[in-house]
N, C-alpha and C positions, 0 to 999 in steps of 0.2 A: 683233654682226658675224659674219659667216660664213666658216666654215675660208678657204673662195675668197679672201673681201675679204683675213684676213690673211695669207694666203699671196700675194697680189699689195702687199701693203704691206712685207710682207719685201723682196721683191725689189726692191720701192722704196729699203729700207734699204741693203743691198747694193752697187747700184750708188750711192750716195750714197757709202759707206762706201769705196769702192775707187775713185773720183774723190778723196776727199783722202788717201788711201796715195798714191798717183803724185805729188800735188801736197805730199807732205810736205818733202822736200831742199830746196822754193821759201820754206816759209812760216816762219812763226816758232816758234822755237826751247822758249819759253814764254808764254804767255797767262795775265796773271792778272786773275782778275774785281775790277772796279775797284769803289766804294761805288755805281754806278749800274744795274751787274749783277745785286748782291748782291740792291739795293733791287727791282728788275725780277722777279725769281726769288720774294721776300718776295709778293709782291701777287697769285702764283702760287697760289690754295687748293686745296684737295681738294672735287672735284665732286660732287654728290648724283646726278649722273647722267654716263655716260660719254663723253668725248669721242672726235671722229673721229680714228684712231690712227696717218696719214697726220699729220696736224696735230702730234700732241704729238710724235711722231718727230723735225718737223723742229724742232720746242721746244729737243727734249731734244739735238741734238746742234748748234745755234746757240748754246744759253743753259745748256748743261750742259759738255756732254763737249768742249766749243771751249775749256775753260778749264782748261789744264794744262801742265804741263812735257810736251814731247814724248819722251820717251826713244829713240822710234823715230826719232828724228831724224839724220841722220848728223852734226849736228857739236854733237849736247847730250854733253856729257862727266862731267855732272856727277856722275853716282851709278850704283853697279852694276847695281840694277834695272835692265834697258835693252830692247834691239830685240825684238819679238816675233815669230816663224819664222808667217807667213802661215797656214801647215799649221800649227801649232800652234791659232791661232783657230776652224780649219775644226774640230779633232777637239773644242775648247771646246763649242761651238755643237750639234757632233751631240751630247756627251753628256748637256749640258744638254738640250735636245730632248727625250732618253729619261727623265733625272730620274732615275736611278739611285741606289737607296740604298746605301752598299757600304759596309756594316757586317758582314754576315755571308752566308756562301756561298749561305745559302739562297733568298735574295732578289738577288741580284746573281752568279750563280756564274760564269760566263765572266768577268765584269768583273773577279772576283775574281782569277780566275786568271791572266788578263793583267798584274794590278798585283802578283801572286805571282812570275809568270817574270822583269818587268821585274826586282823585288825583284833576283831571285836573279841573273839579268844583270849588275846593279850593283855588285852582292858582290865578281862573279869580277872587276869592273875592281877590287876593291880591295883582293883577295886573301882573301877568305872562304872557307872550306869552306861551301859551302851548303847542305850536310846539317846544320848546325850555325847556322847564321847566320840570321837574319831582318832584318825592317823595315817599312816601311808608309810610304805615300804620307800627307805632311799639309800644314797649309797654306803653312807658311812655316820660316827658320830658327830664329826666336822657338820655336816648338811644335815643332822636333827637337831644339833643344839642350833643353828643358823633361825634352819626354819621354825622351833621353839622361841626364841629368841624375837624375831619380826612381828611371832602372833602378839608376845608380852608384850614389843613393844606399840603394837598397835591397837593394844586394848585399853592399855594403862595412859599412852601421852597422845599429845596430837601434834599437830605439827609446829602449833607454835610452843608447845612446851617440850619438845623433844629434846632444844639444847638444855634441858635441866634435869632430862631424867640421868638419874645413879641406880645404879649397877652393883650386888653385893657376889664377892666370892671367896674362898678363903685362899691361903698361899701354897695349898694343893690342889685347885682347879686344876683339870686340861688345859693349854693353852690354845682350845678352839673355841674354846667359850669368850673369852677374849678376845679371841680375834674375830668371834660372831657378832659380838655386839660393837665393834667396832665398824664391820661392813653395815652392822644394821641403824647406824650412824651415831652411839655411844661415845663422846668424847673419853680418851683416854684419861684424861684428868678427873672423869667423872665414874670410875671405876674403883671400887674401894676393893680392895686385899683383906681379907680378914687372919688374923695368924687361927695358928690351931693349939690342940690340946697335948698331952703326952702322949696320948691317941692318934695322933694328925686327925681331929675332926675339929672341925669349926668351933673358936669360942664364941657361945650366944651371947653369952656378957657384952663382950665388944664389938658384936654385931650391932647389937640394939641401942649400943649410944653411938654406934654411926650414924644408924638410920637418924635418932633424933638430934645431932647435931649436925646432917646434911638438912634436914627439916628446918632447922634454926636458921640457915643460911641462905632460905630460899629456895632449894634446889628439892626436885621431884622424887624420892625415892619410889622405883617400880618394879624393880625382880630380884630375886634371890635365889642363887643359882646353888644348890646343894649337890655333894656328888655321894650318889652309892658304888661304892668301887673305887678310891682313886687310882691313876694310874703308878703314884709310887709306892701306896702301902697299903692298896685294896679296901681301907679305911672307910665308915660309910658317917656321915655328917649325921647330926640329933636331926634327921627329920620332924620329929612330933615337935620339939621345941621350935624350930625354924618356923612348920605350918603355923605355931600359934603366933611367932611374930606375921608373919606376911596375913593372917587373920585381923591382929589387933591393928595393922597399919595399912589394910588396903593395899599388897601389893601381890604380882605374880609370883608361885611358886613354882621352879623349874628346876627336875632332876637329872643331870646329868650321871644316868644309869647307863652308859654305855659297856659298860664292863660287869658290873656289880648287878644289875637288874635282874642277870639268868637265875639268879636267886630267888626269884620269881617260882620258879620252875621246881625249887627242890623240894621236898616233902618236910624234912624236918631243920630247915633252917630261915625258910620264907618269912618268920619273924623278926629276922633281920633288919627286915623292911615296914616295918610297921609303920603305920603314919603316909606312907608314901601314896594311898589314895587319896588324900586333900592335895594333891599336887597338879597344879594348871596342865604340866605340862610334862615327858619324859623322853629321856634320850635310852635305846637299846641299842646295843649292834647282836645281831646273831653270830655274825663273822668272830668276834671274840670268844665268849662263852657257851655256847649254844652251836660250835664246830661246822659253822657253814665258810661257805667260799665267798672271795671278794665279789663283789662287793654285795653285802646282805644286811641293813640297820633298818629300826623302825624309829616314828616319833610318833606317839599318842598325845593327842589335847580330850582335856576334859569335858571340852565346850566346844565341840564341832563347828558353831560359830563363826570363834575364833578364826578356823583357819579357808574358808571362803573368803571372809572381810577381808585377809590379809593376800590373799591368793588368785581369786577367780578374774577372770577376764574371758571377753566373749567377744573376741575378730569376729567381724563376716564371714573369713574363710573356713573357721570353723562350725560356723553356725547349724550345722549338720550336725554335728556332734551330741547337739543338747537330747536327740531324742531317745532319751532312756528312761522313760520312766520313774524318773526319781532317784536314779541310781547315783553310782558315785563317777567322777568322772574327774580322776588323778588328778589329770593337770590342771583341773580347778583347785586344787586346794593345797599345790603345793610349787616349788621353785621349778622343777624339771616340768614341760610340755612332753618332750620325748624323752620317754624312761622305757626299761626294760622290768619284766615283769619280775623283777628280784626275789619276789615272797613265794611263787612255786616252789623251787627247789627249796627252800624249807620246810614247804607243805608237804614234799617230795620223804624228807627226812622224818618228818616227823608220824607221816604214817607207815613208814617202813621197819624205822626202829620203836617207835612210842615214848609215851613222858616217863615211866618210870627206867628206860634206860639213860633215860637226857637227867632225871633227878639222881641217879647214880653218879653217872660221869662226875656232877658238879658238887655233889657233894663227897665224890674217892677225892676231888683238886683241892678242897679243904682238908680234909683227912690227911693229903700227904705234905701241906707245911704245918700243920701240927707236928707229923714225923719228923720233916727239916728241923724242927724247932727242936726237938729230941735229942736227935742226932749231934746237932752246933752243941747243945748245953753242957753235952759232956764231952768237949774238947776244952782243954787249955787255952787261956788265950783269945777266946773269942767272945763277945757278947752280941745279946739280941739289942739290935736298934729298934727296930717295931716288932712286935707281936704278931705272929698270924692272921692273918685278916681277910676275908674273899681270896681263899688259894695264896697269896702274898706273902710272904717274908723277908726281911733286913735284917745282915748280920754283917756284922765286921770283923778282924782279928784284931785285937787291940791288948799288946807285949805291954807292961809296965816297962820303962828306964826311956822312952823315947817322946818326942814331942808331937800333937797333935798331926802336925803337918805330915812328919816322917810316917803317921798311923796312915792318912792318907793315901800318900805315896805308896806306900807297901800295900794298900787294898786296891789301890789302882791297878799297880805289875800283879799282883794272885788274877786279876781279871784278863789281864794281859796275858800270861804263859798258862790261863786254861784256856785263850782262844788261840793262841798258839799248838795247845796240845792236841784240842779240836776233836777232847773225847766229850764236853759239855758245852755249854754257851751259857755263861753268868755275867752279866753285866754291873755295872756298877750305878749308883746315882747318888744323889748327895739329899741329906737330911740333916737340918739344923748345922749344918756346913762340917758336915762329916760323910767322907766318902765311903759306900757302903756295899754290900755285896745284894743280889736282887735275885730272887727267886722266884717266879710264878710257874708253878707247878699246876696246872690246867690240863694236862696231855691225859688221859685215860689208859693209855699205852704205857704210862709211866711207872716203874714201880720201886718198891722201898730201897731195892738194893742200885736201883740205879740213883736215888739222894745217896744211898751209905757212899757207894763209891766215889761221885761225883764230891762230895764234903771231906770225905778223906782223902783228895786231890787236892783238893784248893790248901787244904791242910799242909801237905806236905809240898806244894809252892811257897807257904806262907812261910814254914819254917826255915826252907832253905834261903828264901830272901832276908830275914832276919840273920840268918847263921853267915852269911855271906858280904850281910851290912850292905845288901843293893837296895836303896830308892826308887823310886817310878822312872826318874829321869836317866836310868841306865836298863833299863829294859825295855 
């Protein structure tokens, strides 16, 4: 096929593409491919000769890409991942286009330097000196907390004390955080759980006599892992309190801001975050809060140091590479050698729309579960489980005459016959072992009448499964 043909087949793509963004608010919420999909897509082989690319396009976005959770949807609530910023895809597209390798200056050096200035940009929202501070763009918050994680661990222990270093987290980490300090060779036994507050933020209390009764026992206390954002209740941990334990005891401080950190970015809520510049180390994803496409996260250290000691290596074959002058050269300083240059198309974003539309968006996503929280309070029948928090809210229906379990049950099916009904996407998760409704309202596209609607749905599921005396286990 010829440049011509695919460059009129693009364009084909295109306007296909931007006919269902307009018809997104219309359609459904999630699509999932049913066993005759599956089977349709099976009977699909691999050609010995190529087909016309008009054709598999229209395959691939009928029998492929039709079959998802919308996130971009204004009233899917279910998960943070969410809305993508248009600009955001446009800058995707171009840099995929060039195929940029950006591992090292020599080969990628503007690209470099963009994703250097972003770096250092990011810093100052977080109070870095950035003479002193570094980071690097990666794919997600799994491989910032990783690589956060490696730098702690190779600052704080060595190698004969590693089977002693402990690990603090509370019982609303990520479960990547755990699983990072487990690749980064953390025994699981040496992992402490910390519970939380009525807040779900971390209690200091019984952080601080882990740390000194893991001390008592011999054993190396090294990071403490705080989250801004968590992922069940957007909750952000007493930062300033935590800095001042990991001050008083010698160890790293590592924030898992993968979510919570675009807070960063707002104008009148970036208080939120106070204390969070004494912090070694930070996890952001853009891809969350900040409306970029997969994959777009950053990790800042405060001590550039850090992340050479733990990172750099110098093959022969690359030996080439080194001549930049001072520059930075990615895959020294962090897990990926061949990485794609992820931080344009946010550069891309950001000077297309600017920070104070990005400080809008994230704080209308706070503004509208304050509304959620409105809206629930004056219904019958239901209460707030957590408070508003980073766009977040939990809420249950909870009938007096029945038992905890039956309350369960019944917020389960509400979840169930609205993805059934597939005008919303509310999921559920569990808090202090109560099953709950979940709402992260992030979308900027979203607006008040689409929570009124969407709560006076679940509403009127709630009641008819109560008036009907149905369970979760018959729906």
């Amino acid at each position: 096929m010829s440049n011509l043909e695919l460059r009129n087949s693009l364009k084909y793509f295109i306007d296909q593409y931007f006919q269902e963004v307009e018809e997104v608010p219309l359609g459904e919420v999630v699509k999932i491919a049913d066993s005759n999909q599956i089977e349709k897509l099976r009977k699909i082989n691999i050609p010995n000769q190529g087909r016309n690319v008009e054709e598999v396009m229209e395959e691939m976005m009928k029998d492929i890409y039709d079959y998802r959770g919308r996130s971009d949807h204004p009233r899917f609530f279910g998960f943070i991942p969410g809305p993508v910023c248009l600009n955001s895809w446009i800058g995707d597209v171009m840099t995929s286009a060039y195929n940029l390798h950006a591992g090292s200056w020599l080969v990628t050096s503007a690209g470099s330097y963009v994703e250097k200035s972003l770096i250092n940009w990011l810093s100052e929202k977080v109070g870095y000196d950035t003479n002193k501070s570094s980071g690097l763009f990666v794919s997600g918050g799994s491989m910032a907390n990783l690589t956060a994680l490696v730098a702690a661990r190779d600052s704080k222990l060595s190698f004969e004390t590693l089977p002693l270093g402990t690990a603090y987290v509370s019982d609303q980490t990520h479960s990547s955080v755990k699983k990072a300090l487990k690749i980064a060779g953390i025994s699981p036994k040496n992992i402490r759980k910390i519970s939380v507050d009525s807040n779900y933020k971390m209690n200091i209390d019984e952080l601080e006599k882990a740390i000194n009764d893991d001390i008592s026992k011999g054993l190396k206390p090294f990071v403490i892992i705080a989250s801004a954002g968590t992922t069940n209740t957007g909750s952000i941990d007493p930062i300033p309190e935590i800095s001042n334990i990991c001050s008083q005891y010698g160890l790293w401080m590592h924030v898992d801001g993968a979510f919570g950190a675009s807070i960063l970015l707002s104008k009148n809520y970036k208080h939120l975050l106070n204390g969070i510049e004494n912090a070694d180390s930070l996890s952001w994803d853009a891809h969350k809060w900040l409306f970029q496409t997969y994959s777009c996260a950053m990790v800042l250290i405060k001590d550039k140091n850090n992340l050479s000691k733990s990172f750099s290596e110098n093959p022969e074959y690359l030996r080439d590479l080194d001549v930049n002058d001072g520059e930075v050269n990615y895959g020294n300083i962090g897990i990926e050698l061949t990485r794609p240059a992820r931080g344009l198309k946010f550069w891309f974003t950001l000077q297309t729309v600017g920070t104070d539309e990005i400080s809008r968006r994230i704080e209308y996503g706070i503004h509208l579960a304050e509304y959620a929280k409105k809206v629930v309070t004056d219904l019958n029948n239901w209460e707030i489980i957590s408070e508003p928090q980073s766009a977040i809210i939990n809420f249950r229906y909870s009938p007096t005459g029945i038992s905890e379990q039956e309350i369960n049950d019944l917020n389960s099916s509400i979840s169930h016959l609205a993805l059934q009904d597939n005008y919303a996407g509310v999921f559920t998760t569990v808090l202090n072992n109560k099953v709950v409704l979940r709402m992260c309202c992030i979308n900027p596209e979203t607006t008040q009448d689409d929570i009124d609607q969407t709560i006076t749905k679940l509403n009127k599921f709630a009641q008819q499964l109560l008036n009907n005396n149905i369970s979760g286990s018959a729906v």
